[in-house]
C-alpha positions in Angstrom: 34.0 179.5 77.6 34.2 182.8 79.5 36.0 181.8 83.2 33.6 182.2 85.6 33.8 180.7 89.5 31.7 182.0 91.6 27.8 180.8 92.0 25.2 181.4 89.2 22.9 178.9 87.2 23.9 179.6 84.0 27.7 178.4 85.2 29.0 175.0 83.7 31.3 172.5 84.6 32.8 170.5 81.1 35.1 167.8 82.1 38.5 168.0 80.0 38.4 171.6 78.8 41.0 174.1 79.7 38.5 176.5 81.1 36.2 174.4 83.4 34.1 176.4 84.8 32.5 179.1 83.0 30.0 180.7 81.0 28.8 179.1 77.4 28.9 181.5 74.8 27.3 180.0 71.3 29.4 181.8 68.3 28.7 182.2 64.6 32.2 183.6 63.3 33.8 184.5 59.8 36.8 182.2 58.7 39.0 185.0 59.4 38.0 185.3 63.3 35.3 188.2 62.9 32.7 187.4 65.4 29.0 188.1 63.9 26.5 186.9 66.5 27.3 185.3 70.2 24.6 184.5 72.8 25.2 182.6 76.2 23.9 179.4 77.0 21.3 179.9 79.9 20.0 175.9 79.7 18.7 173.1 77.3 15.3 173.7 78.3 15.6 177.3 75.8 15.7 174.5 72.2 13.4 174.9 69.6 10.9 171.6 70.0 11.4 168.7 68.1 15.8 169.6 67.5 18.5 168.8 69.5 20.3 171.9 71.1 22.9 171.9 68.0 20.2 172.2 65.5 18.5 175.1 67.5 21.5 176.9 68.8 22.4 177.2 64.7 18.6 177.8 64.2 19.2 180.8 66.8 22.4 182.0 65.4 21.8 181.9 61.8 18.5 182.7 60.7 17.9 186.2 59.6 21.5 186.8 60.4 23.2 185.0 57.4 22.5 185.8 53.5 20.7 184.7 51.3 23.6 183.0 49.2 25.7 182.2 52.2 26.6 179.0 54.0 27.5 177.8 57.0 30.1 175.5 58.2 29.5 173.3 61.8 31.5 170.5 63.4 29.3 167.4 64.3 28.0 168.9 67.6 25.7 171.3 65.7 24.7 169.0 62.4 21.8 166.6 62.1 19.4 165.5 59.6 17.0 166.5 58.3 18.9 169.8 57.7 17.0 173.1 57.6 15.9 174.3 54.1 16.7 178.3 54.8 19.8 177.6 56.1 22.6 176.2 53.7 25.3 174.3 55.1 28.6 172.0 55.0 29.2 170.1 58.2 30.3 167.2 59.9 27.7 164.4 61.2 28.2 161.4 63.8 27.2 158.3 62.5 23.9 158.1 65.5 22.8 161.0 63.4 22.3 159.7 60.0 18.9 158.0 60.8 20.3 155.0 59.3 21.0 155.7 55.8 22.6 152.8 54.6 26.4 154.6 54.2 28.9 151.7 52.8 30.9 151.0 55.5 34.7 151.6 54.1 36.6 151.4 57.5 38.5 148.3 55.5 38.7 149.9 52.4 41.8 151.5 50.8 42.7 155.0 52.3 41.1 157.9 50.8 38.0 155.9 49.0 34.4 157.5 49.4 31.0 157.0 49.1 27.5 159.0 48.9 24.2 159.1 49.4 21.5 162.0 48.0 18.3 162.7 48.8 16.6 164.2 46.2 13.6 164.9 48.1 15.2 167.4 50.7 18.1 168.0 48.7 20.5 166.7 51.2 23.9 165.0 50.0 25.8 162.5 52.4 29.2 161.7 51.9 31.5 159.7 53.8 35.3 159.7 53.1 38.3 157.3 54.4 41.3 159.0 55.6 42.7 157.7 58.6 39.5 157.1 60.3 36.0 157.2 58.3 34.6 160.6 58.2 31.1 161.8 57.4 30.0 165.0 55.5 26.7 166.3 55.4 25.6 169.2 52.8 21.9 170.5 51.6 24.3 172.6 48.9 22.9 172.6 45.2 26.4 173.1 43.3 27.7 169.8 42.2 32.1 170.4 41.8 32.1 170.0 45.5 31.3 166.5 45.1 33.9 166.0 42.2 37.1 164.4 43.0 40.4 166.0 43.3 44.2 165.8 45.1 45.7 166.0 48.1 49.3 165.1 49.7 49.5 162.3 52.6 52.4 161.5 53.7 54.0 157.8 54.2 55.4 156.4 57.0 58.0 153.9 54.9 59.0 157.1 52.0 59.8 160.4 52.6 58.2 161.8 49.8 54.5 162.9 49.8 52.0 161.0 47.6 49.0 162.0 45.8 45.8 160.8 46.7 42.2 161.4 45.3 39.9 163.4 47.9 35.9 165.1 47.5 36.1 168.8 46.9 33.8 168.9 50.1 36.6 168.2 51.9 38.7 170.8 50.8 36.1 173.3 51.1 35.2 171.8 54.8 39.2 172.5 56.1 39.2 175.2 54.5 36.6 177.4 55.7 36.1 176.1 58.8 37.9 177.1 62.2 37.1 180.2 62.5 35.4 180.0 66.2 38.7 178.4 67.6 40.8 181.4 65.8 38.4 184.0 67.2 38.9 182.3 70.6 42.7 182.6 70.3 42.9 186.2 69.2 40.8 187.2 72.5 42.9 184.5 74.6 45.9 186.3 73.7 45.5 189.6 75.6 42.4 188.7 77.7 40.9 192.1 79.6 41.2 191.0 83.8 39.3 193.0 85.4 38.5 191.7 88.9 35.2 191.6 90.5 32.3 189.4 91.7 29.6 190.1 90.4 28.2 187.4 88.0 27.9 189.7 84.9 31.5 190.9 84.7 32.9 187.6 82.7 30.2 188.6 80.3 31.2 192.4 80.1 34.8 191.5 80.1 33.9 189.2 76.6 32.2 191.8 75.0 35.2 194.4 75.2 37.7 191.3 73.9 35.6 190.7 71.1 35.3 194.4 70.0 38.8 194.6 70.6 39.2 191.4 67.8 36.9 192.5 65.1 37.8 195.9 65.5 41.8 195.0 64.7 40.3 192.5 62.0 38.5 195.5 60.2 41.4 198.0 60.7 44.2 195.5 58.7 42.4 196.2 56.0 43.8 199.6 56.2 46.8 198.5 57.7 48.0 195.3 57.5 51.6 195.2 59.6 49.7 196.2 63.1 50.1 193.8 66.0 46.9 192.9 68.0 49.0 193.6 70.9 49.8 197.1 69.7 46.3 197.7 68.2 45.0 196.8 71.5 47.5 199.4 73.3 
């Protein structure tokens, strides 16, 4: 969300977010807060027919942009079925987005169990998973150990110890890898370029240079690792 008050179409107003109003700015970014590709939201009427605007914002983003290879992670905003066979992916889906495949419902069941569904047809794996709340996984992925089952601490309430408990590699792979928007996002947070004026494309000029500034420090620790952003940025 790029701050933004003054008067413009492509300005929106998101109840409960830090920055209000603003511009939209759809990012695909690297785990380690490299941005690769951003675009601004100008209005739902711009979707790909037939998808909702997750599926065709990723759509947008992705294709002939990622390798062949590659995958994708997306929280459940972006992720429906039926996922798109050129695009590989690991995500998060809300349960109105299944189209009812008949998940086990393990809300009552002991903590960590998990359950799955695969369609062989499209290749698409479902996978829901008990933590503290029921989560559901989506993946169109063809390698079979992220389905396998391994270990994770929890902590109990009544010992102070931590406790093993069986979780899906998926899930592993899922934490892992994703966040990499909401790091990217607080990298150019941190030292944010003000530079004041009207006009209704200076927010949008003023993201570009933050953004270079990011993935311009994120290339140059591989030279040097020990350099600040703040003094990189200097």
């Amino acid at each position: 969300m790029r701050p933004y008050y003054g008067h413009h179409g492509m300005k929106q107003f998101i109840r409960g977010k830090p920055i209000r109003y603003a511009f939209k700015i759809w990012c695909l970014v690297r785990p380690d807060g490299f941005l690769v590709k951003f675009y601004p939201y100008t209005g739902a009427g711009n979707k790909i027919a037939g998808k909702i605007l997750g599926s065709s914002v990723t759509e947008k983003l992705c294709l002939k942009c990622v390798s062949i290879g590659l995958y994708v992670h997306m929280d459940n905003y972006f992720t429906s079925l039926p996922s798109n066979n050129d695009l590989f992916c690991v995500g998060t889906i809300r349960n109105d987005r299944t189209e009812k495949v008949p998940l086990q419902d393990i809300s009552k069941a002991a903590r960590c169990t998990c359950c799955a569904v695969e369609d062989k047809e499209n290749g698409i794996t479902l996978l829901r998973w008990h933590d503290k709340n029921q989560v559901n996984l989506v993946t169109n992925l063809k390698d079979e150990k992220i389905f396998d089952i391994g270990r994770c601490g929890r902590g109990k309430k009544s010992e102070r110890n931590r406790v093993s408990v069986p979780r899906p590699n998926i899930v592993k792979l899922y934490n892992k890898q994703m966040g990499g928007v909401d790091l990217f996002d607080k990298l150019r947070g941190h030292y944010r370029i003000r530079i004041r004026s009207r006009k209704w494309y200076w927010p949008l000029f003023r993201f570009g240079l933050n953004e270079s500034i990011v993935n311009l420090w994120i290339l140059f620790r591989c030279i040097q690792r020990n350099i600040s952003l703040l003094e990189f940025t200097r």
